[in-house]
C-alpha positions as CSV (number, residue, x, y, z in Angstrom):
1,X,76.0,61.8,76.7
2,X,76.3,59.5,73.9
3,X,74.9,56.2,75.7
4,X,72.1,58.4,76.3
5,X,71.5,59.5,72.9
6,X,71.4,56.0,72.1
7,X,68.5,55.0,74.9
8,X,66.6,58.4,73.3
9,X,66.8,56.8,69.9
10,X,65.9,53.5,70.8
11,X,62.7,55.2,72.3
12,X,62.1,57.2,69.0
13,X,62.1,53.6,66.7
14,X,60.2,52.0,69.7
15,X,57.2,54.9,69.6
16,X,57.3,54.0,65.4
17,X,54.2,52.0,66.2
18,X,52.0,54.8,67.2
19,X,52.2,55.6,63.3
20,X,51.0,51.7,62.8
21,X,48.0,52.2,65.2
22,X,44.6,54.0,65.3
23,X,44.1,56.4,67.9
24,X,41.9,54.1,70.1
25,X,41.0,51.2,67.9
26,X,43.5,48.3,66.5
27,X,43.2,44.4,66.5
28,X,43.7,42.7,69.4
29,X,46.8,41.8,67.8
30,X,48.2,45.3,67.4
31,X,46.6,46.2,71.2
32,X,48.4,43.7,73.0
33,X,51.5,44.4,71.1
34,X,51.3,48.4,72.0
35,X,50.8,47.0,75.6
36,X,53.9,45.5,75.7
37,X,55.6,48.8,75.3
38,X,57.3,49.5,78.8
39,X,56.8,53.7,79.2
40,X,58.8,53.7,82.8
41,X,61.7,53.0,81.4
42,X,61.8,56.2,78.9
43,X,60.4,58.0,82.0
44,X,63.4,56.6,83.8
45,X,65.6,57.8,81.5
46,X,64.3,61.0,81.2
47,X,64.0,61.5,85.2
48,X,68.0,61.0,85.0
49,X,68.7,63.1,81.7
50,X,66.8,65.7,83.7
51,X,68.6,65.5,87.3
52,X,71.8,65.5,85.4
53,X,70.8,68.5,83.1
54,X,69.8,70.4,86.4
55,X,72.8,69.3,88.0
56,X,75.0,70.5,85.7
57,X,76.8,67.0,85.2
58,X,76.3,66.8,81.0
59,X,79.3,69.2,81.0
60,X,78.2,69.8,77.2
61,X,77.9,73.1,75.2
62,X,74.8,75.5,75.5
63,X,73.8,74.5,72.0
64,X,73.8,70.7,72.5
65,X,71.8,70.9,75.5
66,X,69.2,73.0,74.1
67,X,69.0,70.1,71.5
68,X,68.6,67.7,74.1
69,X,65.6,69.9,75.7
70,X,64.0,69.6,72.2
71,X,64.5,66.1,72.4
72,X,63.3,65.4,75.9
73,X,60.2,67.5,75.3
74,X,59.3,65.4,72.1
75,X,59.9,62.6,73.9
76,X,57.8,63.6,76.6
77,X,55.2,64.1,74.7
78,X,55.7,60.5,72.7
79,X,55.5,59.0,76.1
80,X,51.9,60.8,77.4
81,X,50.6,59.8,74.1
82,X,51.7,56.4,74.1
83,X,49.9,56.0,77.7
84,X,46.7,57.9,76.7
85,X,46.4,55.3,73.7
86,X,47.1,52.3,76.4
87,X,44.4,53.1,78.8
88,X,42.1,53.3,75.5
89,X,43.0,49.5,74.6
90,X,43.0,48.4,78.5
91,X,39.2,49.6,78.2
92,X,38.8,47.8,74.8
93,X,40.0,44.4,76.4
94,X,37.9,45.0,79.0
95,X,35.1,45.4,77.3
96,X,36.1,42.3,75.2
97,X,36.3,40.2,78.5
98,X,33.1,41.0,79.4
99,X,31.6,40.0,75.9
100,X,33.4,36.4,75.8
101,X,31.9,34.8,78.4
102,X,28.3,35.6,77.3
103,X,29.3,34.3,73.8
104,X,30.6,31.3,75.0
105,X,27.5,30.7,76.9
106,X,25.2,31.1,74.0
107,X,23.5,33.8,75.7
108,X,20.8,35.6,73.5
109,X,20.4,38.6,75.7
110,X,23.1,40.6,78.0
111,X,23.9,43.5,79.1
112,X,27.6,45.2,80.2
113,X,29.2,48.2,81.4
114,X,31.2,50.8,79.7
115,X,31.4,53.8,81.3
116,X,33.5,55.5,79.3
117,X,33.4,58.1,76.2
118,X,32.8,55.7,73.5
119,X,30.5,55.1,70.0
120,X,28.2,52.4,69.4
121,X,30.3,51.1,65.9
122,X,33.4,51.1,68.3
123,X,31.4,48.6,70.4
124,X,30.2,46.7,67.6
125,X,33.6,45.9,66.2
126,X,34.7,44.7,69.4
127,X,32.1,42.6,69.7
128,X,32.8,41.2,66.1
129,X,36.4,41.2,67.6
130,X,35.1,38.6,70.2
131,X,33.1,36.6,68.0
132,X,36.3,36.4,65.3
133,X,38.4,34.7,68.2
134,X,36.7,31.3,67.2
135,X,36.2,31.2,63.2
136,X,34.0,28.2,63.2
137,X,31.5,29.9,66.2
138,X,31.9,33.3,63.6
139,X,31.0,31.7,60.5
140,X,28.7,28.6,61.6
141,X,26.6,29.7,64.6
142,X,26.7,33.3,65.3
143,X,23.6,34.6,63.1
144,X,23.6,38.3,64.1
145,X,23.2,40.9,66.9
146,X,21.6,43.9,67.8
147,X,23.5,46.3,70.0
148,X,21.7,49.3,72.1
149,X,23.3,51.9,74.5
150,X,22.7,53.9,77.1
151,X,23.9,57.4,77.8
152,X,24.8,60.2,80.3
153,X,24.8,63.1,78.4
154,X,25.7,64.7,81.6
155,X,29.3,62.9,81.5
156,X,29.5,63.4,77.5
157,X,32.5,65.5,76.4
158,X,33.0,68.3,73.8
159,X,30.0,66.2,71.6
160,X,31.7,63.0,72.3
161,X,28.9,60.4,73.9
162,X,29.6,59.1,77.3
163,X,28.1,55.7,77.5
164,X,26.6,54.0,80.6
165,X,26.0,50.5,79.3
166,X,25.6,48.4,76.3
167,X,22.7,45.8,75.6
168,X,22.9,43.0,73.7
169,X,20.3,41.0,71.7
170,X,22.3,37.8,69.9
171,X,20.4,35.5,67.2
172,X,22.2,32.2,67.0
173,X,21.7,30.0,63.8
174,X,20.9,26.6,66.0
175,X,20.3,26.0,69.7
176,X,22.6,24.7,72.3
177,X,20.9,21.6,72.1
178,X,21.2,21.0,68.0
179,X,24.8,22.1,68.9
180,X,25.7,19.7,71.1
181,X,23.8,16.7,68.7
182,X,26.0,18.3,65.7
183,X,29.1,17.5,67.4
184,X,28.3,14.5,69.1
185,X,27.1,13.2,65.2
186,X,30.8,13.8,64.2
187,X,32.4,12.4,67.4
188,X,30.5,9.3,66.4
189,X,31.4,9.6,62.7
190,X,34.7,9.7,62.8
191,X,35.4,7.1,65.5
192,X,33.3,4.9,63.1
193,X,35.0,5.4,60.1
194,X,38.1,7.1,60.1
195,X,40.5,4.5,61.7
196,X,43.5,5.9,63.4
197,X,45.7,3.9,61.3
198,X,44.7,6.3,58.1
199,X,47.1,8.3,56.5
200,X,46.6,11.9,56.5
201,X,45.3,11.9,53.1
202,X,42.5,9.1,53.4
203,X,41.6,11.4,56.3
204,X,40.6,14.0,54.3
205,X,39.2,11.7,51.4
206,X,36.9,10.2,53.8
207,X,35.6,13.3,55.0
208,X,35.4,14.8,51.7
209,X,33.3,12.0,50.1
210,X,31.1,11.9,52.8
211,X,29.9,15.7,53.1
212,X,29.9,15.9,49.3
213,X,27.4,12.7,49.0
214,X,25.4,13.7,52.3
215,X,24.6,17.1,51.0
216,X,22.6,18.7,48.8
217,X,23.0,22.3,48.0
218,X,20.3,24.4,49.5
219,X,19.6,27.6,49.8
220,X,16.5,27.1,52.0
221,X,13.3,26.2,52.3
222,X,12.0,29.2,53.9
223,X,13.6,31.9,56.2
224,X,17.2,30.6,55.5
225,X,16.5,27.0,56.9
226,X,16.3,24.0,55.4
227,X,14.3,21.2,57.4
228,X,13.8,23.7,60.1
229,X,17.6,23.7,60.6
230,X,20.1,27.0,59.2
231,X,21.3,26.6,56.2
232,X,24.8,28.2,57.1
233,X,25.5,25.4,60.0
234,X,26.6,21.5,59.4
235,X,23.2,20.2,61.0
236,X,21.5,21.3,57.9
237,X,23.4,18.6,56.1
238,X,23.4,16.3,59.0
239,X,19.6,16.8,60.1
240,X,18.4,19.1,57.6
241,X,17.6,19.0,53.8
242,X,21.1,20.6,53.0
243,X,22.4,23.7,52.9
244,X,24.9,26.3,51.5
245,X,28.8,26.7,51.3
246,X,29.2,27.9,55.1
247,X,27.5,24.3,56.2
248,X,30.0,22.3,53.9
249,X,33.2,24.2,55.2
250,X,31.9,24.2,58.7
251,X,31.1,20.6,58.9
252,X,34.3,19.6,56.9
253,X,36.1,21.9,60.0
254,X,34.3,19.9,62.8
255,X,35.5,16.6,61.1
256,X,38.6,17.1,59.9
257,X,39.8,18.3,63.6
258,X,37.9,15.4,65.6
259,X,40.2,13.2,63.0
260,X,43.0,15.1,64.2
261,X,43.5,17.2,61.4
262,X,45.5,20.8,60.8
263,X,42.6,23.3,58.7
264,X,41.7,26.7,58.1
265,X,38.7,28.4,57.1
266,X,39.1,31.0,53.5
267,X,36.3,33.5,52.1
268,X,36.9,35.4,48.7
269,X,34.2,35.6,45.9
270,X,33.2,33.8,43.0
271,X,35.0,34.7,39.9
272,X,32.1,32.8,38.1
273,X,29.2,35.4,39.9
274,X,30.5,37.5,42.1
275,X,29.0,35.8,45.0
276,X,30.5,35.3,48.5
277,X,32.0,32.0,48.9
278,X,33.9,30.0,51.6
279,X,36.0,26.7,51.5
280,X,38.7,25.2,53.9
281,X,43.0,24.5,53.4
282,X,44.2,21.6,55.4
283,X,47.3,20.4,56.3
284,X,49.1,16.7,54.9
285,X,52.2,15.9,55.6
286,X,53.2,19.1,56.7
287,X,51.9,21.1,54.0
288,X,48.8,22.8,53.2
289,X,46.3,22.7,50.1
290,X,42.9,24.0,49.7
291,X,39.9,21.8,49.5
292,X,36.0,22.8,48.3
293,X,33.7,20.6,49.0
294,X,30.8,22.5,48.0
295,X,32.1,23.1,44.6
296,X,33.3,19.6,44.2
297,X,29.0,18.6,44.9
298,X,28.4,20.1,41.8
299,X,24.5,20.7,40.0
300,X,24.1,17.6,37.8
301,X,21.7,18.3,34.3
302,X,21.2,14.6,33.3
303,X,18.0,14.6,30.7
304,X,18.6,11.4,29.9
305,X,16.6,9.6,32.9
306,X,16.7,9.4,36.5
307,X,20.0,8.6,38.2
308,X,19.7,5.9,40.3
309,X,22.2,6.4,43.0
310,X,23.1,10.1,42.0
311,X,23.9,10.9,46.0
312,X,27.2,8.9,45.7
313,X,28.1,11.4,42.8
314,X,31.7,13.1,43.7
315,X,34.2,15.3,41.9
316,X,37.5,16.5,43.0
317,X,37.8,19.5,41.0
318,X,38.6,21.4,43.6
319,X,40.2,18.8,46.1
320,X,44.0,19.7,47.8
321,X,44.6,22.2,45.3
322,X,47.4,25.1,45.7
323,X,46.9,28.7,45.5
324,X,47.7,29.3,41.9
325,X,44.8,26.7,40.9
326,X,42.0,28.1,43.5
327,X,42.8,31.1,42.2
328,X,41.6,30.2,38.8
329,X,37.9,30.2,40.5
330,X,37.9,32.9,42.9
331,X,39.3,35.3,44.7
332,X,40.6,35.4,48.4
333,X,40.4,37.6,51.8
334,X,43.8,37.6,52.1
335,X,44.9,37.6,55.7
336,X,49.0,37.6,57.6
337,X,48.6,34.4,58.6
338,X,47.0,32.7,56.1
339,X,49.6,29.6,55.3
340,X,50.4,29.6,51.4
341,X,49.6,26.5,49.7
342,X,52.2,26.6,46.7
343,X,51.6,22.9,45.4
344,X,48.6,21.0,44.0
345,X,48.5,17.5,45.8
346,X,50.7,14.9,43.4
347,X,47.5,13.0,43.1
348,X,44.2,13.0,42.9
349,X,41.0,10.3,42.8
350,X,38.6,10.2,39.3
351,X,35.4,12.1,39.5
352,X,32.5,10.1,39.4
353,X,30.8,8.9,35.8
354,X,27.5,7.9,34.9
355,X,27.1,4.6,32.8
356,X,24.0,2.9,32.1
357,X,23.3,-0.5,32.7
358,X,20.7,-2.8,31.6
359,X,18.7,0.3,31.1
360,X,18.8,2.1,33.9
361,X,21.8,4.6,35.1
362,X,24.3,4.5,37.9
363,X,26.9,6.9,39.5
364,X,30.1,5.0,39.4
């Protein structure tokens, strides 16, 4: 009887994640974790616990097996509820696999089955769910979505809605077409001028002096675009007349991995406003740092006279810096897997300066 107290209390610390998940919503993390837990096993275990108890074969006192009849029962019902929660996150995948394929098509409109007891913000975060999987799809070209259901209220349950089918209407912030000119602009960029030769480190300079001279901050001309293009994706820098702190990390991400590069995307706020922000941590020499290169384009108030070249003006403020300096600027969505940065870089290049010269003024 004791080995068998020992499978029963295995099963007890193994059904310790039901207190870790939502009745019928979790990441897809959690899900496919809780999925992994094999229930035939503990039924196995209790199928023989229960022949032997019926069989008279435990050959222990009245008392101990009326404690292991409290036990089996609890367990029993650890077991059902474990399997009812299961079948809840077998429906959310599957609702999730229908959604990817639509989103990796770029289709605007779609429609897919549920057919199940559900709620339309249930359906909504797995559709953000979906649309997380790929941070720079998420925060570059996914604009927004409208989600409509249909019922059968003959099929709904004690006031819970039984939904037929789900309707999507998806807004994305460019076309396929500007997407595919986007990336073939950076496939072209970087073969040009980042040489495979380069160090990690004049990887990242490159890239960072370039998006930092191309763009200009914009927060649109009209309607969130700039030059027609949105201002939250990298063809408002590339094709557009600039745009905000989403194009800069975005287009940084999109370079920095066609040069073969380790990043990340971060979002936290302004400790200056308040206002949303979001910059990038990449990898050098096996360790991380985080890099802004919308903070390091920085507004320049020169009343002297016009600048001459003031595009090629660059700072590195905010350029491979650890936690503990970003941190001085804003705060940070803190996520598990966010790699820690615990060093600034050991060095860093001179902002740029503005000297006059027979007259006139130049960005140097």
């Amino acid at each position: 009887m004791k080995n068998i107290k020992k499978i029963v209390l295995s099963l007890v610390v193994g059904l310790g994640l039901l207190t870790l998940c939502p009745k019928s919503y979790a990441s897809t993390t959690s899900e496919a974790k809780f999925l992994k837990i094999n229930t035939k096993k503990y039924r196995d275990v209790l199928d023989e616990v229960g022949t032997a108890m019926r069989e008279d074969k435990l050959k222990i006192s009245k008392e101990k097996l009326d404690k292991v009849k409290i036990l089996m029962d609890s367990l029993e019902k650890a077991i059902n509820k474990v399997e009812n929660i299961q079948a809840v996150y077998r429906d959310n995948m599957k609702i999730r696999d229908q959604i990817r394929p639509h989103l990796q098509n770029r289709d605007t409109y779609f429609v897919i089955d549920i057919g199940e007891v559900s709620s339309n913000q249930k359906i909504s975060d797995l559709f953000l769910d979906v649309a997380r999987e790929d941070d720079y799809f998420y925060y570059g070209q996914y604009g927004s979505a409208r989600i409509d259901t249909t019922y059968n209220p003959d099929k709904s349950i004690d006031g819970k809605t039984y939904i037929e089918k789900a309707k999507f209407d998806v807004k994305y912030r460019v076309g396929v077409d500007m997407e595919y000119s986007t990336t073939d602009f950076v496939k072209k960029w970087v073969g040009e001028n980042i040489d495979p030769s380069f160090t990690e480190y004049a990887k990242v300079k490159a890239i960072h002096d370039y998006i930092v001279k191309k763009n200009f901050y914009n927060k649109g001309d009209r309607n969130e675009e700039s030059g027609g293009v949105s201002i939250y994706h990298p063809a408002s820098i590339i094709y557009g007349n600039g745009g905000v702190c989403n194009a800069y990390a975005t287009l940084f991400d999109l370079m920095a991995k066609e040069a073969g590069l380790e990043t990340r995307f971060l979002t936290g706020k302004s400790l200056r406003n308040g206002e949303d922000h979001m910059w990038n941590m990449v990898k050098i020499m096996g360790k991380w740092y985080h890099i802004d290169t919308t903070w390091d384009d920085p507004v320049i108030n020169f009343s002297e006279k016009d600048i001459e070249n003031l595009g090629d003006f660059v700072t590195y403020d905010y350029f491979l810096k650890s936690d503990e300096e970003i941190k001085k600027s804003r705060s940070i969505n803190e996520s598990k897997t966010r790699p820690q940065a615990p060093d600034n870089f050991p060095t860093s290049p001179e902002n740029s300066k503005i000297e006059e010269i027979d007259g006139k003024y130049y960005v140097k």
